[in-house]
PAFIPA-776157 format. One record per residue (C-alpha): residue in three letters; x, y, z. Coordinates in steps of 0.25 Angstrom, whole numbers, plus 2048, in hexadecimal, padded with zeros to 3 digits. Layout:
ALAXYZ ...
END
This chain:
UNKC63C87815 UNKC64C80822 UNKC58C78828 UNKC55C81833 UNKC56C8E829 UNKC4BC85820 UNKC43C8282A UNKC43C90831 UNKC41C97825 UNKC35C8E821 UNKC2FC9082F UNKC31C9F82C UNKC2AC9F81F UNKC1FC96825 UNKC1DCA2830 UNKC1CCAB826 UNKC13CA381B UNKC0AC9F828 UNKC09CAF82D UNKC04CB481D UNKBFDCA881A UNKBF4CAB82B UNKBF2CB8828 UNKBEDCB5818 UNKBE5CA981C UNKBDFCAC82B UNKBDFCBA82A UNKBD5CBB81C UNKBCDCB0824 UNKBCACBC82D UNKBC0CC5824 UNKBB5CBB824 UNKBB4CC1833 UNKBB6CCE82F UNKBACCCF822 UNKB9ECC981F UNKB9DCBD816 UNKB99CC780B UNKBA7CCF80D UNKBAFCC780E UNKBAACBF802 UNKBACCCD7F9 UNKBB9CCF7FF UNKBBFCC17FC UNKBB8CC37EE UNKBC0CD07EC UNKBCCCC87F0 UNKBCACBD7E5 UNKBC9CC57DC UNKBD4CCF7E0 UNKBDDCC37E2 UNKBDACC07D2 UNKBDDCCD7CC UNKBEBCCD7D6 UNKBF0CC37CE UNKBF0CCD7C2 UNKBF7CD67CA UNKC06CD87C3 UNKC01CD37B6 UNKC08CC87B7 UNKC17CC97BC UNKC13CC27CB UNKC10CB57C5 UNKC1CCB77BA UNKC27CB97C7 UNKC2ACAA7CA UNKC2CCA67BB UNKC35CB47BA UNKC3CCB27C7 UNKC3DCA67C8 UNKC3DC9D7B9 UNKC41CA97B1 UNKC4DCAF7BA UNKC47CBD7BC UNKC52CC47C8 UNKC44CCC7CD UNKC36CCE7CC UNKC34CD77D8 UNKC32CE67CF UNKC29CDD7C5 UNKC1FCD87D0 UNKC20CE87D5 UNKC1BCED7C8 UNKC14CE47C4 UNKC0ACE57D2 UNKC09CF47CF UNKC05CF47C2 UNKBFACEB7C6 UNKBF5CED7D5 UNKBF7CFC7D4 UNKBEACFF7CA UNKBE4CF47D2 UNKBE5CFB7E0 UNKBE0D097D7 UNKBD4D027D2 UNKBD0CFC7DF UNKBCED0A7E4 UNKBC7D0F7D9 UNKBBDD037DB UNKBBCD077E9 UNKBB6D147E5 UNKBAFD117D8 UNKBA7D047DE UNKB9FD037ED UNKBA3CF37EB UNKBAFCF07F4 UNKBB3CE47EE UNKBB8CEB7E1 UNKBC3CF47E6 UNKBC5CE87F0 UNKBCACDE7E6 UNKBD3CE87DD UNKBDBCED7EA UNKBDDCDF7F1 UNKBE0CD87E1 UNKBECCE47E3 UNKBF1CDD7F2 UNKBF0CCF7EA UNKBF9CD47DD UNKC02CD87EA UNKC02CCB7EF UNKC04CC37E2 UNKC0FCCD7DE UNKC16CC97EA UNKC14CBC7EB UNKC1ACB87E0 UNKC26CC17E1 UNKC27CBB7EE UNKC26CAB7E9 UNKC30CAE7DC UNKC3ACB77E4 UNKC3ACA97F0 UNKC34CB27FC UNKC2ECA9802 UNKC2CCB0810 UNKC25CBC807 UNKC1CCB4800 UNKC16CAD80C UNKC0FCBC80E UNKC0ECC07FF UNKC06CB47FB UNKBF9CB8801 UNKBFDCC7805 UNKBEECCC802 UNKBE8CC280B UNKBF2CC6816 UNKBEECD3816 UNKBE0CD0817 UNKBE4CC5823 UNKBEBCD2829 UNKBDECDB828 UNKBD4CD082A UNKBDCCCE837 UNKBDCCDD83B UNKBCFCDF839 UNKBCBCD3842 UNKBD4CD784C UNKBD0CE584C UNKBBFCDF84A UNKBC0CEB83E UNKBB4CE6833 UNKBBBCE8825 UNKBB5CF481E UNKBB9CF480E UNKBBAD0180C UNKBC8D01817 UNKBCBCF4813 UNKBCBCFA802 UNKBD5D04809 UNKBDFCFB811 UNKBDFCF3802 UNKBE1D007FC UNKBEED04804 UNKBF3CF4804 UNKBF2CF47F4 UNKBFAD047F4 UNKC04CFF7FE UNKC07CF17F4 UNKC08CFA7E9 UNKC11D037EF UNKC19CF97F6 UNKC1ACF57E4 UNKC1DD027DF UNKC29D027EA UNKC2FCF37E7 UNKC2ECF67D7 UNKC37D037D9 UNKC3FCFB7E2 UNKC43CEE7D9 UNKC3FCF57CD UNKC4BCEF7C4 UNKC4DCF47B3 UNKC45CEE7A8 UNKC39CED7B2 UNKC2ECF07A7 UNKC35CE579F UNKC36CDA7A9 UNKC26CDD7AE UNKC22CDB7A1 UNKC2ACD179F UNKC23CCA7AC UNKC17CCD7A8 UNKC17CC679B UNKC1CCB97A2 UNKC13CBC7AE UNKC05CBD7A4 UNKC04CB07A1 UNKC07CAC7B1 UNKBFECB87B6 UNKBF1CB27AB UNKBF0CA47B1 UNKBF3CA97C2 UNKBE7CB37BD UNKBDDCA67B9 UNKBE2C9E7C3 UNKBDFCAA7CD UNKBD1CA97C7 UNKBD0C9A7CA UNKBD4C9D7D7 UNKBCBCA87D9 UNKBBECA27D3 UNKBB7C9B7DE UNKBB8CA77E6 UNKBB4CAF7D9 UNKBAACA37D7 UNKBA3CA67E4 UNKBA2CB57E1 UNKB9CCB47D4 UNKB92CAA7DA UNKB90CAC7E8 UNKB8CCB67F1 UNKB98CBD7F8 UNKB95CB6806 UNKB96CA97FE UNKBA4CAF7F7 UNKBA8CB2806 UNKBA4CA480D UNKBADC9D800 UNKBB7CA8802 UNKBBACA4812 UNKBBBC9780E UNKBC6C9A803 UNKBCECA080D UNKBCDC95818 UNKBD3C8B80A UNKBDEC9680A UNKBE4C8D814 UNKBE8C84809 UNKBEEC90802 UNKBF6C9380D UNKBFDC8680D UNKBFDC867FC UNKC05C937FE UNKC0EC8E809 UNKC14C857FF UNKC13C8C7F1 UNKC1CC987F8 UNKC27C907FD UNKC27C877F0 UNKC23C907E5 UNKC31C927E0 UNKC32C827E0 UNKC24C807D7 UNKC2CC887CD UNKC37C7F7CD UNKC34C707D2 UNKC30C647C7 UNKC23C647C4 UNKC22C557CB UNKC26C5E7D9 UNKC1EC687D7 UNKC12C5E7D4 UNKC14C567E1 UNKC15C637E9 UNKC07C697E3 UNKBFFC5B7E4 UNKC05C5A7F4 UNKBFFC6A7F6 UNKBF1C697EE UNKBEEC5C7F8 UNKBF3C64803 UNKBEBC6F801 UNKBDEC677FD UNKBE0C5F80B UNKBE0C6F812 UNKBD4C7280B UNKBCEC66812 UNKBD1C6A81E UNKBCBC7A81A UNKBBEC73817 UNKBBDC6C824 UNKBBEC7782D UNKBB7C81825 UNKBA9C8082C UNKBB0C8583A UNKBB9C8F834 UNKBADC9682B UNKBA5C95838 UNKBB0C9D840 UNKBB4CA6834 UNKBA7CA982D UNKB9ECA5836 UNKB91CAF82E UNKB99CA9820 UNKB8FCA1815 UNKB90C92819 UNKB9AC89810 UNKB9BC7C811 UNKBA8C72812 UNKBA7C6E803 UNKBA8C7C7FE UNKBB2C7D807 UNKBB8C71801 UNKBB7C787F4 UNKBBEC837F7 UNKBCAC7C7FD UNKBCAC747F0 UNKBCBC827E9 UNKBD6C877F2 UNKBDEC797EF UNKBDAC7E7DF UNKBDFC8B7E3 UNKBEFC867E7 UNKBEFC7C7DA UNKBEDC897D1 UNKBF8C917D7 UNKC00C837DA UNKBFDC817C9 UNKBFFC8E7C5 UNKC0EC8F7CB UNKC11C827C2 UNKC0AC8A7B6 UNKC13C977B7 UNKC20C8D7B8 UNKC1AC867AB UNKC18C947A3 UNKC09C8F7A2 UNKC03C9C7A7 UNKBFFCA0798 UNKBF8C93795 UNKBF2C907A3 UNKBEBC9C7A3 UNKBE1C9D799 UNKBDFC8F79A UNKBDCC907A7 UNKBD4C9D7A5 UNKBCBC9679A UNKBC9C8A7A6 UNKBC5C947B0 UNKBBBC9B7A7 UNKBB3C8F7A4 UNKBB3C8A7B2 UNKBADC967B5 UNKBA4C977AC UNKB9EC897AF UNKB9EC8C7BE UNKB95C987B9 UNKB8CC907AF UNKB8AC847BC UNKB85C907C7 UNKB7BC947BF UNKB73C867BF UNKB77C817CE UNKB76C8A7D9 UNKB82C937DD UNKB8AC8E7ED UNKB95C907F2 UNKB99C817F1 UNKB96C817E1 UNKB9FC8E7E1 UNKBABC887E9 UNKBAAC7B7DF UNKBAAC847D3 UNKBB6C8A7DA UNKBBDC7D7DC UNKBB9C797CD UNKBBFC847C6 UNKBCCC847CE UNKBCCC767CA UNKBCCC787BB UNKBD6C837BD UNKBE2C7A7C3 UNKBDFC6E7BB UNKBE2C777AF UNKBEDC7B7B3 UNKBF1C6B7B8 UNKBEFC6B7A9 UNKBF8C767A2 UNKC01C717AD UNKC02C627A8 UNKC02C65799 UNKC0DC6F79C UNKC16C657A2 UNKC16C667AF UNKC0DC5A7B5 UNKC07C5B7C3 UNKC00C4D7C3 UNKC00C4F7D3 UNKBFAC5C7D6 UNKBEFC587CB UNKBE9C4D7D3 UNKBEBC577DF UNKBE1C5F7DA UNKBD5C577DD UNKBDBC597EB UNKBD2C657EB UNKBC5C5F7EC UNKBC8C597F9 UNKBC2C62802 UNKBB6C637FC UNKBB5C547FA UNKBB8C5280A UNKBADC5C80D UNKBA3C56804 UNKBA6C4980C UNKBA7C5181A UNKB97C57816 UNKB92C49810 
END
């Protein structure tokens, strides 16, 4: 490929990752001005928690395509991603109707019908990353925030208050278009032995689809955390400012799509280099979040609960947490470590939980003692997995000590409030 061909082509696929990513990032930062800190709080709960059973959507097969595809030489994964997201989402866009009729609560029938668009979006994502679809990906990658960037943006430019009960039914008919759009691409690519080659994905895929599910809980824990603790407005406030930290994300997801074939393939000692370099980047970006939260909150969410830089710092920290799972978990599914990371990693999470429960029952429950809960437990997450990493083989000396890079904002806040 000549230079000019490269360059154009990267400054096509920056257009495109810099579209999705505007509408994902700016355009969720939009319902805070649309909903009460109470609502919004409940929807971003909903999302958590859809987000969580999304992964299980497929039972597996995503997170089995890369090492099919591209480790264990399988020609095509396209009618085994289709199957696989019909088994699964289907019964789950049923059950979120039936919710809808048999509960008065909103959030129920919420979380079922969007966990459906997120087994969508993970489905397709990794199709797009294994098959090298770059351009695709950029879009699929945070596809459900999209669309709520796109409806939170309509509704502000029509000044339309959301009302649940149309916003269950514009879910409704986005979840039935996905999975007919399913039914279509499985009779399309459907190829023979289906049955044998899905079961045989799933049972490579388990192992893979047990630790993304535990790591999805790390992930989803503060948020989870501050639900189980605080009062919805509080879940709201801590909510905004996770979303102002998905800048971070943004720029993590930049890089991971167009490297996430190389992760799979460069020496370890590249690979190392390359993580350490992105976790400090990130934790220097979370700064920066931290610094200008005050005037953002006060433009966004102006009637919002009060939060103050350190937990702001906090959260950045758990958002630099956030990219070290995923950036370690891609190193544990090209080890074949999925079968030992996850119970491992399962038993940590259940006892960090458990003593974050025992501490709140002697000190008094904040929203600052929540996100450094948060921050705690993602970090007994990644350092296990630093750990089966290491005795594997596989020695990431660099991106260890990056770690700590998580605690700078929150240490640069504590010195800005001194």
């Amino acid at each position: 490929m000549s230079r000019l061909r490269r360059l154009i082509t990267v400054g096509l696929f920056l257009a495109s990752y810099g579209g999705a990513r505007g509408l994902a990032f700016l355009g969720v930062l939009l319902l805070p001005r649309l909903l009460s800190a109470d609502l919004y709080g409940g929807v971003e709960l909903a999302l958590s928690v859809a987000g969580l059973l999304g992964n299980a959507v497929g039972l597996g097969v995503p997170q089995a395509t890369a090492r099919l595809r591209l480790l264990l030489g399988h020609e095509r994964v396209t009618d085994l991603l289709a199957l696989a997201f019909l088994l699964s989402a289907t019964p789950l866009v049923l059950a979120s109707m039936a919710a809808a009729v048999a509960t008065p609560l909103w959030i129920v029938p919420l979380t079922l019908v969007f966990a459906a668009i997120y087994g969508a979006q993970y489905n397709l994502s990794f199709w797009a990353r294994a098959e090298g679809q770059k351009f695709i990906s950029t879009w699929v990658d945070n596809g459900t925030l999209v669309l709520i960037g796109i409806g939170a943006g309509l509704l502000t430019v029509l000044q339309i208050t959301p009302d649940m009960s149309a916003s269950l039914y514009g879910l409704w008919a986005i979840a039935f278009l996905l999975v007919m759009g399913g039914a279509i691409t499985l009779h399309r690519f459907r190829i023979p032995g289906l049955w044998i080659n899905w079961r045989k994905a799933m049972r490579e895929g388990l192992p893979l689809l047990a630790t993304g599910l535990v790591l999805a809980a790390f992930v989803a824990a503060p948020r989870l955390l501050a639900g189980r603790f605080l009062s919805l407005a509080d879940v709201g406030a801590l909510a905004l400012a996770a979303r102002l930290c998905l800048l971070l994300l943004i720029v993590y997801q930049l890089l991971m799509t167009w490297n996430f074939r190389n992760f799979y393939i460069w020496p370890a000692d590249r690979c190392d280099k390359v993580l350490s370099a992105i976790l400090i980047g990130l934790a220097g970006l979370g700064c920066l979040v931290m610094l200008v939260w005050p005037l953002v909150a006060s433009v966004i969410a102006p009637d919002f609960p009060d939060l103050s830089r350190l937990t702001v710092g906090l959260v950045a920290g758990q958002t630099v947490l956030w990219a070290a799972l995923a950036l370690f978990e891609n190193s544990l599914g090209r080890q074949g470590l999925g079968m030992k990371a996850a119970p491992t990693l399962l038993l940590v999470g259940l006892f960090a939980w458990g003593v974050i429960e025992l501490v709140m029952l002697f000190v008094p429950v904040t929203s600052h003692r929540i996100a450094l809960a948060g921050i705690g437990l993602m970090a007994a997450g990644v350092t296990v997995q630093w750990g089966l990493l290491y005795r594997s083989g596989m020695c990431l000396p660099r991106s260890g000590a990056a770690l700590a890079s998580a605690a700078l904002p929150a240490i640069l806040a504590v010195l800005i409030e001194r």
